[in-house]
Each structure stands twice: as C-alpha cells, then as structure tokens.
One Martini backbone bead per residue (centre of mass of N, CA, C, O) as a GRO file, in nm:
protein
  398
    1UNK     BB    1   9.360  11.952   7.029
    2UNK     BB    2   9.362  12.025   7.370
    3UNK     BB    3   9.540  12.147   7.631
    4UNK     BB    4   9.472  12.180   7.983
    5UNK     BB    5   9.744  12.424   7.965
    6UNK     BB    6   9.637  12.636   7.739
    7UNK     BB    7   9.741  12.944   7.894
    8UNK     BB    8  10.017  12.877   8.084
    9UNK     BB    9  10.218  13.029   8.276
   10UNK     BB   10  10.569  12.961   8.365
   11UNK     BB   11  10.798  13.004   8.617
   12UNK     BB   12  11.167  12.883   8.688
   13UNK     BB   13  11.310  12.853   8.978
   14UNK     BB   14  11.492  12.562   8.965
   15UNK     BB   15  11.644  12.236   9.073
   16UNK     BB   16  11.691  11.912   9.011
   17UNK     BB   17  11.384  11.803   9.069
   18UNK     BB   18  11.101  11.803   9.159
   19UNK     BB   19  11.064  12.082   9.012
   20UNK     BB   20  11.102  12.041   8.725
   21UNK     BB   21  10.906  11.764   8.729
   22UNK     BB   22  10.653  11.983   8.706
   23UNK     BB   23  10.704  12.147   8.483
   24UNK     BB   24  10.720  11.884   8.264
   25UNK     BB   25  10.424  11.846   8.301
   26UNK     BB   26  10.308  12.106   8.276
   27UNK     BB   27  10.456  12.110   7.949
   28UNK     BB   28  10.283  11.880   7.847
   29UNK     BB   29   9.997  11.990   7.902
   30UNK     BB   30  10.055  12.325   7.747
   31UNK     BB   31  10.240  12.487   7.895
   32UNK     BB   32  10.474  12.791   7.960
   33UNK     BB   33  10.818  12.749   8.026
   34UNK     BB   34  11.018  12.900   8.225
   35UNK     BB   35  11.353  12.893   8.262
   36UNK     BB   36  11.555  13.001   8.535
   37UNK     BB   37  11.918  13.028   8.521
   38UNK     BB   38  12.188  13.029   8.601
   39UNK     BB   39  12.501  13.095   8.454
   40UNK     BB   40  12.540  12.792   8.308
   41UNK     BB   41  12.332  12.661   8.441
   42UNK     BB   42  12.218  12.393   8.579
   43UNK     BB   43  12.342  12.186   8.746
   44UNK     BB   44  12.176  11.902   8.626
   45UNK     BB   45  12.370  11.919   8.328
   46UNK     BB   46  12.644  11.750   8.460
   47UNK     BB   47  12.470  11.472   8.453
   48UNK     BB   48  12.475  11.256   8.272
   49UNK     BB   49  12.700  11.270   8.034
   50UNK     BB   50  12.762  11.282   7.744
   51UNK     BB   51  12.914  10.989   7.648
   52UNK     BB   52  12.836  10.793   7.904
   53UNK     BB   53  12.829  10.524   7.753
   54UNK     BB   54  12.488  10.514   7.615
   55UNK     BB   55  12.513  10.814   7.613
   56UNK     BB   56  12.380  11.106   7.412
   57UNK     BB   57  12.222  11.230   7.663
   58UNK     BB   58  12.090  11.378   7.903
   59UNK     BB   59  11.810  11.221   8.072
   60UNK     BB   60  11.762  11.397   8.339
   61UNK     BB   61  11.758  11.675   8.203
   62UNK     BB   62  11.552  11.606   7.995
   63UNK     BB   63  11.336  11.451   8.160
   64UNK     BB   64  11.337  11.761   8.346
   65UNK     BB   65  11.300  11.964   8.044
   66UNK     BB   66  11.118  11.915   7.827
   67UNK     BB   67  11.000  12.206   7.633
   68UNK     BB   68  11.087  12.472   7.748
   69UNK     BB   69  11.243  12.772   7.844
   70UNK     BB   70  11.572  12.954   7.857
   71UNK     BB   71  11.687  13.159   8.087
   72UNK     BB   72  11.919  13.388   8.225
   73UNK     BB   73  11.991  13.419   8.562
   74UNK     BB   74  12.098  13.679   8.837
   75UNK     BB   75  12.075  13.659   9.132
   76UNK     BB   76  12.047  13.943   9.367
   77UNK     BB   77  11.984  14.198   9.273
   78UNK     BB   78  11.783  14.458   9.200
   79UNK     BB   79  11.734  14.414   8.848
   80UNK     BB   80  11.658  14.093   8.891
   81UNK     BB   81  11.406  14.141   9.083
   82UNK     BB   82  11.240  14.283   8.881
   83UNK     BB   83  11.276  14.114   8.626
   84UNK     BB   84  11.091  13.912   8.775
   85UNK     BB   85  10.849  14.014   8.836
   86UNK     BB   86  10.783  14.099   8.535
   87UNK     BB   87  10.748  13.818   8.484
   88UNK     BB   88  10.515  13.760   8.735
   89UNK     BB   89  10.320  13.954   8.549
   90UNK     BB   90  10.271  13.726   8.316
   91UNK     BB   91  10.180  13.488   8.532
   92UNK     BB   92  10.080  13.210   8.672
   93UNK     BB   93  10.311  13.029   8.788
   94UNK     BB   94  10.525  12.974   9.026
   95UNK     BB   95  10.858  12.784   9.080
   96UNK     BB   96  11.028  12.641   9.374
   97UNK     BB   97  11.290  12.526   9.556
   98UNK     BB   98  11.373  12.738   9.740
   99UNK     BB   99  11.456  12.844  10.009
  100UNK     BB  100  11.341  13.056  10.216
  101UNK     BB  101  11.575  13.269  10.265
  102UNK     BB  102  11.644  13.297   9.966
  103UNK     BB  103  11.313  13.401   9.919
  104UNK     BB  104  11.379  13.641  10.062
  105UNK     BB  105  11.611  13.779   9.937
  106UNK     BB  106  11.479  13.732   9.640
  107UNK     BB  107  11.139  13.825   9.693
  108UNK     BB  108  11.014  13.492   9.654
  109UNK     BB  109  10.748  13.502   9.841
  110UNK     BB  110  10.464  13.494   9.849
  111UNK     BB  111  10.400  13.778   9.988
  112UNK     BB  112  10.557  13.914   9.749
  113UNK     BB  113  10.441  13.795   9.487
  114UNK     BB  114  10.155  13.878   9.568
  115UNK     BB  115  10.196  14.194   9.589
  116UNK     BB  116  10.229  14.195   9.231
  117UNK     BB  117  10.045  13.908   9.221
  118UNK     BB  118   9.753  13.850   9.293
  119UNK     BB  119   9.723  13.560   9.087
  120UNK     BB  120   9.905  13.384   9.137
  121UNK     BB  121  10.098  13.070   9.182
  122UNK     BB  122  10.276  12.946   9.479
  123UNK     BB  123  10.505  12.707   9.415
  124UNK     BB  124  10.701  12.525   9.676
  125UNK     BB  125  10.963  12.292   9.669
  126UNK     BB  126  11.077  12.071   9.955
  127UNK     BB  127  11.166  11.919  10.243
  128UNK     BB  128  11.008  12.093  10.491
  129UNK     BB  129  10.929  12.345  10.419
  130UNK     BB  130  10.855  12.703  10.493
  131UNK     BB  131  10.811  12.610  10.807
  132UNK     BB  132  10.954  12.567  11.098
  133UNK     BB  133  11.256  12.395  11.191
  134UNK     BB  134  11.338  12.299  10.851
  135UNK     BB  135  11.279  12.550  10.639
  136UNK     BB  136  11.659  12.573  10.608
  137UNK     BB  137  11.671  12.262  10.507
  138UNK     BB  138  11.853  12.081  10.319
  139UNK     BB  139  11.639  11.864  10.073
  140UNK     BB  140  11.604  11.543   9.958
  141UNK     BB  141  11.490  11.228   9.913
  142UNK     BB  142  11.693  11.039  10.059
  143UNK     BB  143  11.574  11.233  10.359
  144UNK     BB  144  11.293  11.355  10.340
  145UNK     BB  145  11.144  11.097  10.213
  146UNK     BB  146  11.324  10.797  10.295
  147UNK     BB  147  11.393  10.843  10.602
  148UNK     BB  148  11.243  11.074  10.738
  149UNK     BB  149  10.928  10.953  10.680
  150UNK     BB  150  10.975  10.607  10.718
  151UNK     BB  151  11.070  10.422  10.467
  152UNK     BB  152  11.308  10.291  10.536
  153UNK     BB  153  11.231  10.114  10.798
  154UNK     BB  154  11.031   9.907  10.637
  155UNK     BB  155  11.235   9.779  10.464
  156UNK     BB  156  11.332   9.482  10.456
  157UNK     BB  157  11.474   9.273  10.622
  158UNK     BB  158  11.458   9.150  10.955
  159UNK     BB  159  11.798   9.284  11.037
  160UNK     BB  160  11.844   9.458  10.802
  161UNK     BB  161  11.985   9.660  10.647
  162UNK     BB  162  11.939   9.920  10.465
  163UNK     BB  163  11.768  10.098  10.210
  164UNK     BB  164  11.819  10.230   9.950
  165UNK     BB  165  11.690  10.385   9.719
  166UNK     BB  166  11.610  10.554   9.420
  167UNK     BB  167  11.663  10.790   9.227
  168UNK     BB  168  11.369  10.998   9.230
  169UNK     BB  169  11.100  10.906   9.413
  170UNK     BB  170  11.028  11.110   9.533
  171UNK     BB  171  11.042  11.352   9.345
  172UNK     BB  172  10.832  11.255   9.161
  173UNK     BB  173  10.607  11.221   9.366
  174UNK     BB  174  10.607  11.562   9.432
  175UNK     BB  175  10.531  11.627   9.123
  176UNK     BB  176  10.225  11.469   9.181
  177UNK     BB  177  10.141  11.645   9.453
  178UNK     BB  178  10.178  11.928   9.296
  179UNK     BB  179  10.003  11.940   9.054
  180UNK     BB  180   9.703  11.914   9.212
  181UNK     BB  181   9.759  12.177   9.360
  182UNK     BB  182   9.812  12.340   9.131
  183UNK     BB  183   9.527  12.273   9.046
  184UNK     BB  184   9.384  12.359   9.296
  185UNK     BB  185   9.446  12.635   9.255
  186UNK     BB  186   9.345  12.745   8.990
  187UNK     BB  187   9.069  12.699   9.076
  188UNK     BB  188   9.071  12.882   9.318
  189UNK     BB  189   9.113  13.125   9.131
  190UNK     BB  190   8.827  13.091   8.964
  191UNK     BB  191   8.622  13.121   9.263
  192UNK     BB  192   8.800  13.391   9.357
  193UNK     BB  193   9.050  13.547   9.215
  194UNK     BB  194   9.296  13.434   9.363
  195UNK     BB  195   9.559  13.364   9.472
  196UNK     BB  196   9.833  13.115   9.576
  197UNK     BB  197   9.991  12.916   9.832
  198UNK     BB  198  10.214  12.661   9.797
  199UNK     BB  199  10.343  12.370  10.012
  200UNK     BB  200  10.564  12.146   9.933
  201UNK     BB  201  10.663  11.814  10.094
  202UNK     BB  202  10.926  11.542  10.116
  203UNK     BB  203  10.837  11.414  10.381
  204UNK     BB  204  10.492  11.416  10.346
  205UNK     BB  205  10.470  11.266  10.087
  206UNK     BB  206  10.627  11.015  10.221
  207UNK     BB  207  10.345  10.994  10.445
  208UNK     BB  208  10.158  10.938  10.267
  209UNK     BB  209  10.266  10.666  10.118
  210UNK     BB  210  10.223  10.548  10.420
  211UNK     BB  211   9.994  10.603  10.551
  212UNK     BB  212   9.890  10.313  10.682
  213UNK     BB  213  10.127  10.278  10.862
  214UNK     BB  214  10.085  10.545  11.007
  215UNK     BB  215   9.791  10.539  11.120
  216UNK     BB  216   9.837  10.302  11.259
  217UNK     BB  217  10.068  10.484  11.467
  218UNK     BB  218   9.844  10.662  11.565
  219UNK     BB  219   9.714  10.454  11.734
  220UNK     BB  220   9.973  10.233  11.871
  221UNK     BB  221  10.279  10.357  11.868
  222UNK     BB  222  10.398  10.189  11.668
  223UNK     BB  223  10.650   9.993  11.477
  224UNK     BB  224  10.629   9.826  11.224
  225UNK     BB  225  10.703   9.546  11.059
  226UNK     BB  226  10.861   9.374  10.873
  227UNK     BB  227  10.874   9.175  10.620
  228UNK     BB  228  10.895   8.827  10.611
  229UNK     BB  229  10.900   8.568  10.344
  230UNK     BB  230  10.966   8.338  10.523
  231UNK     BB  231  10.723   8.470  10.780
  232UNK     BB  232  10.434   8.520  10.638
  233UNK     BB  233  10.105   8.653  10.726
  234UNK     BB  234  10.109   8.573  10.424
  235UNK     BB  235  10.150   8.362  10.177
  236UNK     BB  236   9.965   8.528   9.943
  237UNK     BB  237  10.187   8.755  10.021
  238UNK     BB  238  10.477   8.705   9.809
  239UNK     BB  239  10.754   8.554   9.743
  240UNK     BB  240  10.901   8.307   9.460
  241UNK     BB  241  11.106   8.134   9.324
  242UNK     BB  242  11.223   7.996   9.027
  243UNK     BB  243  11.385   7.742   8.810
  244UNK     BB  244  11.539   8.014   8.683
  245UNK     BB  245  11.578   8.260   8.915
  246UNK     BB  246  11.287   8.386   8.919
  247UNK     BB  247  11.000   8.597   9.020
  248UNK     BB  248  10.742   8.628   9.212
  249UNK     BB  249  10.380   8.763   9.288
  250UNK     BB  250  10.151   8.695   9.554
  251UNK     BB  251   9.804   8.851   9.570
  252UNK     BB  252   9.575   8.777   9.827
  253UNK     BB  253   9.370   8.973  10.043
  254UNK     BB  254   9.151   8.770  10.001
  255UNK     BB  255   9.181   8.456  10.019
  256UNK     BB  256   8.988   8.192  10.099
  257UNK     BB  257   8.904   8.157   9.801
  258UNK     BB  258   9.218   8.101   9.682
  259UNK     BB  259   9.366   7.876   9.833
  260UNK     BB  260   9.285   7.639   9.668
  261UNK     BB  261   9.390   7.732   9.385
  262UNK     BB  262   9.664   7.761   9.448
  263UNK     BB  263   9.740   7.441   9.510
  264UNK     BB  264   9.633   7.373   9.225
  265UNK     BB  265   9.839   7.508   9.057
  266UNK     BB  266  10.109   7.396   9.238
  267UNK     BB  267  10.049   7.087   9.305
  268UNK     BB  268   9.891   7.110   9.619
  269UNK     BB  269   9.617   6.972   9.736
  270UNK     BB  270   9.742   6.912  10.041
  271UNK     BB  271   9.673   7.187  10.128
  272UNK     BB  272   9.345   7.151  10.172
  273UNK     BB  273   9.273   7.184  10.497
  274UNK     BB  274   9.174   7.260  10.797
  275UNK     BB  275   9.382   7.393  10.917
  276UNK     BB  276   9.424   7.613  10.618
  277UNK     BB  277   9.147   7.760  10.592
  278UNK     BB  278   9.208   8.019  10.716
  279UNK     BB  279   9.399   8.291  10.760
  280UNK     BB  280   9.457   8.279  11.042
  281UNK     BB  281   9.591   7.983  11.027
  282UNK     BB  282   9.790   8.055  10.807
  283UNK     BB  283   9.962   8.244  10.976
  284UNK     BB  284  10.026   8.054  11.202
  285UNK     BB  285  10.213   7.896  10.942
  286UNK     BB  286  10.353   8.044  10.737
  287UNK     BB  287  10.646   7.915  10.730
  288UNK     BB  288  10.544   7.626  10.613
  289UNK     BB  289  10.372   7.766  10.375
  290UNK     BB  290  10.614   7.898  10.223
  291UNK     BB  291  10.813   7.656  10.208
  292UNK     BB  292  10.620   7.494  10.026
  293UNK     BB  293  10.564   7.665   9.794
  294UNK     BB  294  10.811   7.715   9.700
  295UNK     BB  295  10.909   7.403   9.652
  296UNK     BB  296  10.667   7.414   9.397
  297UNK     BB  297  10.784   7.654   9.255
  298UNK     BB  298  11.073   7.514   9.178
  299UNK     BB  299  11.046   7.301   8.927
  300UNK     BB  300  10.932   7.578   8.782
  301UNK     BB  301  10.940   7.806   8.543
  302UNK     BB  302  10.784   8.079   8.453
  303UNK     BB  303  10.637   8.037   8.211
  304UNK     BB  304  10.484   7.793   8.364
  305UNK     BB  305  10.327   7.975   8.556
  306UNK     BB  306  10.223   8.206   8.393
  307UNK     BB  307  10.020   8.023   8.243
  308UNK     BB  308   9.895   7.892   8.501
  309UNK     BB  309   9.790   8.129   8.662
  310UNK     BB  310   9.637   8.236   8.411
  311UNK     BB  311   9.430   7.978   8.405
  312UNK     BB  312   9.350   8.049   8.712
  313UNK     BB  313   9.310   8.357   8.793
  314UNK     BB  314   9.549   8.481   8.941
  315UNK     BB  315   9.743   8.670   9.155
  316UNK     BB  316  10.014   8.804   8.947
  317UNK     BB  317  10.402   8.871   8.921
  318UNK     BB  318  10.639   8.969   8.821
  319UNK     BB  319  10.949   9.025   8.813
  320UNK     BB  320  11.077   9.313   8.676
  321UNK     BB  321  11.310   9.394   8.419
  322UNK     BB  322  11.363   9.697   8.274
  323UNK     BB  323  11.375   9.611   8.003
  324UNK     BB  324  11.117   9.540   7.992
  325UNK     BB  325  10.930   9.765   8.107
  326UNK     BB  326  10.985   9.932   7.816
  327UNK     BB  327  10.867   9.629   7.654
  328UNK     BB  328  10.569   9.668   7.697
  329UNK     BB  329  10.287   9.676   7.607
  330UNK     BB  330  10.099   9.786   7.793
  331UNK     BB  331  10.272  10.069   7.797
  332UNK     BB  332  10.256  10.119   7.510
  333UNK     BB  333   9.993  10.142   7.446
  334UNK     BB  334   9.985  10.418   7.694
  335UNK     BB  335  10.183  10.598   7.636
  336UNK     BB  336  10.442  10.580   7.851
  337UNK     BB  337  10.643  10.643   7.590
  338UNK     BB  338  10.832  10.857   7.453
  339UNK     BB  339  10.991  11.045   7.133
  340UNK     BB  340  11.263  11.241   7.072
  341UNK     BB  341  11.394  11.523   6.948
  342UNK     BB  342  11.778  11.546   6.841
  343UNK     BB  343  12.064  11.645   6.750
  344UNK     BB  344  12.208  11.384   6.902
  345UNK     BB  345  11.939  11.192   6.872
  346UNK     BB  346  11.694  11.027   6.899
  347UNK     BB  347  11.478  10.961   7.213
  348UNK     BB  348  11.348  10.781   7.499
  349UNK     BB  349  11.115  10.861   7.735
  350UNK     BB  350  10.927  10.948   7.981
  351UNK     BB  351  10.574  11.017   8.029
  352UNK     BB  352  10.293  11.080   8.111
  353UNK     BB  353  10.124  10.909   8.400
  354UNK     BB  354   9.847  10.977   8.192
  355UNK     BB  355   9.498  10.964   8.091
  356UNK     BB  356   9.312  11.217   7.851
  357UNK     BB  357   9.026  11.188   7.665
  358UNK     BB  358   9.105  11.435   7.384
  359UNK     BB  359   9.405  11.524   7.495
  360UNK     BB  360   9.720  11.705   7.451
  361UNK     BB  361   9.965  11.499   7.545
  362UNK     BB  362  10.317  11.567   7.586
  363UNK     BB  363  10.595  11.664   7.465
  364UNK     BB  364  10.755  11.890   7.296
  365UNK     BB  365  11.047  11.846   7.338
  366UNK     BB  366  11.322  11.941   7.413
  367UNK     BB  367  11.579  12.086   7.566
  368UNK     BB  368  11.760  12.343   7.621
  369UNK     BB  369  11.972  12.588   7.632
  370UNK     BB  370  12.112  12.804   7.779
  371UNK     BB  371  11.971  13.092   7.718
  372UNK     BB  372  11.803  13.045   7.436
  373UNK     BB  373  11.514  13.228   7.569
  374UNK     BB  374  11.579  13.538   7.666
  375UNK     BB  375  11.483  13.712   7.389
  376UNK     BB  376  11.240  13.649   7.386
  377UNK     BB  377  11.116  13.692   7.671
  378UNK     BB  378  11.150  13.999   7.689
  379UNK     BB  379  11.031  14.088   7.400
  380UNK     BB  380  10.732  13.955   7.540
  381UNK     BB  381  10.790  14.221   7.769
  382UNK     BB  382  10.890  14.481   7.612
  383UNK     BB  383  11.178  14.503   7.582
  384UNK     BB  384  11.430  14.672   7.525
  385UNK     BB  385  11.725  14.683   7.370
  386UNK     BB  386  11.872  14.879   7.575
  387UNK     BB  387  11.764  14.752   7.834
  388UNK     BB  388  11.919  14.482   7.824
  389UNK     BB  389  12.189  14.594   7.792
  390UNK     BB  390  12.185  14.716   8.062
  391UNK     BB  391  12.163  14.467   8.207
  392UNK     BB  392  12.398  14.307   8.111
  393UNK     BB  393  12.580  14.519   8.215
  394UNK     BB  394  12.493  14.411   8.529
  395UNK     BB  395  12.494  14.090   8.521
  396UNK     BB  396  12.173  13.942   8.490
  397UNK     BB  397  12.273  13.727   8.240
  398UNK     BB  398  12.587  13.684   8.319
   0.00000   0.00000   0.00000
C-alpha cells in the first residue's frame, strides 16, 4: 500500500503539542519528519517522565513525535541559519511554532523562507496568528483556545465556577485544522507551483469549534446561556443519572416524533398528553419534564436502560469513564489504538483518527532521542565530515 505523503519531506522547528503533533500527524501519513531540537531536546521530553506512577515512557511526548527523526540545533548564529535554509532546500513544508518575533530573528518568516524555496509550504502554528495585536503573544490551548476563543464560558451549570479544559484539546484540534491547510497547500502547489504560507491560530480555531454558538452571537450579540440540566430547553437533549450512579445522555434533536417512545421507554406513557405534545410545549415545562424522567430512570441500572433504549431504538449514549473508552470495540475495530514497539516495552497511543480506504496510514515507529539523526540528516544533505566538524565546533548542534 501507498502512503498519501509519500515522497514529503517536513522540517520541524517547534515544541509543546500542537505543531508536533501536526508533524505526528504527518510522520503516521507517509512524510519523513525531521524535528530540530534545541541541544538536550525540546522541554515536552521533561514531561510526564518514565518511571512516573504506572508510566515506563513519556506517553505525551511519544504520543506527537513517534516514527520522526531528531536532530539536535542551535538556533541563532549565522551558521545555524544557514545550514537550516540548506535544509529547507530540500523540504517540502517547513511547521513551526515560533513566535513571529523570533522567527524574523532567526530567518524563519513566510517571506524569508520563501525566498529560499519558493515552493515550500510555510505553516505556522501560534496562539494569536502571525500578524495583528496578540502575534507577539505567548498562547496554549487553555488561553487562546479555551479562553480567548469563549469556550471557557458557554461550558458548566449557569452560575456556576468555569471549567478548566482537558489538556491538549484545542493542541489537538489545531493539529487537525492545520493538517486540512497543509494539505490545501500542497494542492495549491501542484495547481500553481508556488509555495504557500499557512498561518493556524488557536484561538480561530477555538472559534470555528463552537462556531454555531458564535453565528448566533454575530446575529444578536448576545452571550448564549449555559445549558442548565436540571431545567433544559429540550428534556430529549439531557443527561440522566441512573440507579447505579452512572449517566446517560439522551438526545433527540427533533424530537416530537420520538417523544411517546421516550415516555414507553422510561414506563412513563403518562406522559403522553397534550400539554406535552409539540417541542415547543415541552421547552415551556423542561423543568417538569427533567424532574419525571430523572425519577424514571432512576428505578434502574445503566445495564437495565442500555437494553430498553437500544431495544426501542432510541438516540442515547453512556457517559464513558476512559477506561471503558480504550476497550471500545467499535474503537478498536476502527484502529483507532496502534501499538508501538520501545526499547523500554512496547505502549499502546492514539492513531490517526480518520480511516483512508487502500491507504498506508499508522505510526512508523517510536519517538527519536535529542539528535539521534543529526548525522544522517547532514550526511542526506551532502554535507562533508570536515564542515559537519566545523559547524559542531561552532556550536550549531549544542
């Protein structure tokens, strides 16, 4: 089978999630992935470190940089700069997520880059984007995606604390909002022979994720309120404790055809009545009708309702503790879990998750250790063992 970046060569210049694991992304897809690392490796390498609890490799550092190749560079000479251009002569698509500021200091903006290599694809990943007021500003996820974005407040019961993130959720995001660009770049390569410069900001991304909410705001300007369970707009759109202390989620977004089989479902056909006949009605009683149905389902265990709901064909899931979530069936079926080999034994991560019908797609291997391929990479590069010398003597790879 064909991988579908076969033949695409990536320079990674960046650090922390979200562009490596764009770069991760890509390295699983086909491309050959070289990570430039600061000498002694990128701080993500200090992170949930082996030997941690049940923990025998850094998962989250495996997790965006396995099957990569590592060298080891120190930016800010002139010699470092050249000998990265050399190799962006030689690449297809530069990722990074240096600040603007710092990548006009070492050579690394759209326009210098492209200047070098006119058919490169520059792409980008920040908090705040390349240009405007915040393109000097430092941003994670749980800032400029979670925050800034204005996710951060439609989330949680109304009235109550915010709700902090999970971590890496927008990194994550962004590496597939970037991903989509990268791939739209390289078409517009092939359509025009131009390079292109890619320019992903997570707090935009952050935005596009709840864009129907934002739609609204840009309609009425108006902040959405909170969903409130306990009196929801919609009782078919809720969540449900059940008599073993776990929770459903039923959701039927046009519900009025699903409302009596609801009702027979939970053994509640009392409440097939007029008054509660259209959405409409049921909106103007949500708290009513929350309260009943909690009460119903409350009687029985989740084993109990998964039964009877899959039995009448109801929309609904289980709220999933990760555990259950990893041990998925239909997960698993999807190879949505790869298994890598370690020399400190072998892990299971997260794999790409989309499925291409004929196509090559997975990890290639383990993450590299600082500077593992620096000689390869040189050697690829044409460079003689004398100017390698000098550059080492010079102090380009720490």
């Amino acid at each position: 089978m064909t991988a579908p970046l076969d033949g695409i060569r990536v320079l990674e210049i960046a650090n922390y999630v979200a562009a490596p694991a764009l770069g991760a992304l890509m390295r699983d897809l086909g491309a050959d992935v070289i990570k430039a690392e600061p000498p002694g490796g990128e701080v993500m390498r200090a992170s949930f470190t082996p030997g941690a609890g049940a923990y025998h490799v850094n998962f989250l550092f495996e997790l965006e940089n396995r099957g990569k190749r590592s060298m080891t560079l120190a930016l800010g000479s002139p010699e470092a700069t050249e000998l990265v251009h050399e190799l962006l002569a030689n690449c297809d698509v530069l990722l990074t997520n240096l600040l603007a500021p710092r990548q006009e200091r070492y050579g690394l903006t759209s326009d210098q880059v492209l200047a070098r290599n006119p058919q490169i694809i520059h792409c980008s990943i920040s908090g705040f984007g390349l240009d405007g007021p915040d393109a000097g500003r430092p941003g994670f996820d749980f800032t400029a995606f979670w925050a800034r974005a204005g996710i951060m407040g439609l989330v949680g019961h109304p009235g109550a604390e915010p709700v902090l993130s999970r971590i890496a959720q927008g990194d994550h995001t962004a590496a597939m909002n970037a991903l989509a660009a990268v791939f739209a770049a390289l078409r517009m390569r092939d359509l025009t022979g131009k390079g292109q410069a890619v320019d992903i900001s997570l707090q935009q991304t952050g935005v596009y994720t709840v864009a129907t909410d934002v739609a609204r705001t840009l309609m009425d300007g108006k902040q959405p309120k909170r969903l409130d369970r306990r009196a929801p707009n919609n009782p078919l759109f809720n969540t449900y404790e059940t008599a073993d202390g776990e929770w459903v989620l039923l959701v039927h977004m046009t519900p009025d055809p699903y409302w009596p089989k609801v009702c027979v479902a939970i053994d509640r056909p009392d409440l097939v009545r007029d008054e509660y006949a259209t959405l409409r009605q049921r909106m103007e009683h949500g708290a009513t009708l929350a309260k009943e149905i909690q009460s119903a389902i409350l009687v029985h265990d989740l084993a109990h309702w998964q039964e009877r709901f899959d039995e009448l064909g109801l929309i609904w899931a289980p709220m999933a503790a990760l555990p259950d979530v990893v041990q998925d069936v239909a997960l698993r079926n999807r190879g949505a879990f790869a298994r890598i080999a370690h020399p400190d034994g072998a892990f299971e991560t997260v794999a790409v998750p989309f499925v291409i019908d004929g196509a090559e797609i997975g990890p290639k291997g383990r993450s590299p250790e600082p500077g593992e391929h620096t000689n390869a990479v040189l050697e690829e590069l044409g460079i003689s063992a004398e100017r390698v010398t000098e550059l080492a003597a010079a102090g380009v790879f720490g």
